[in-house]
C-alpha positions, 0 to 999 in steps of 0.5 A: 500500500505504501510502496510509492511513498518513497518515490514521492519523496523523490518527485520532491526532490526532484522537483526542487532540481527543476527549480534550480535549474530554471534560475541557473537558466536565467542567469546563462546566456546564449547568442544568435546571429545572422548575416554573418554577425551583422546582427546579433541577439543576446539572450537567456537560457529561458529565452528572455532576450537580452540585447540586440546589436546591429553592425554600424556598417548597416545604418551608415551606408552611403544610400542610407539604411536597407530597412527590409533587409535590417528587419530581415536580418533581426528576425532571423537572428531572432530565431537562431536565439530562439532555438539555441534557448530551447535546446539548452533548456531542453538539454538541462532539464533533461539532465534534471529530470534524468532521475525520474524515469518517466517513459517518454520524457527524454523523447519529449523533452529532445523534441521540445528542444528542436533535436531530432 
């Protein structure tokens, strides 16, 4: 009857990992570039963007700036920031969640991540 009291104490412990984990990953930081850093992201582990620089090459050409092509650029910078964030919050929950042996949780936790 009482056989899986001790795994609840686990969960608890477990749980608490978690939560670590996630402030360990506000505080590190991942970078996303486009056009071959002409444009650069700076955000956290969670995804909170942090920073965004923009090469002066871009804004002080002689026929004034290329707003599409600025835009264009940021998004995708945007993006590589975004998926660098996710697989390394995918990757560090994995590593703390590795002890509670659930079926399937590594697999969604990879596909969270964006690795196939």
């Amino acid at each position: 009857m009482f056989k899986g009291l001790g795994q609840l104490a686990n969960l608890g412990a477990t749980m608490g990992k978690l939560q670590a984990m996630q402030a360990e990953l506000k505080e590190k930081r991942v970078t996303g570039a486009a056009g071959g850093g002409l444009v650069e992201i700076e955000a956290t582990g969670a995804g909170e963007v942090l920073a965004v620089r923009i090469a002066p090459t871009l804004m002080e050409k002689p026929e004034g700036p290329d707003r599409e092509m600025i835009e264009d650029l940021i998004a995708s910078a945007v993006n590589d920031v975004s998926q660098k964030a996710k697989q390394m919050y995918a990757e560090t929950m994995q590593d703390a969640a590795g002890d509670l042996n659930i079926p399937g949780l590594g697999d969604m936790l990879n596909r969270f991540g964006g690795a196939q």
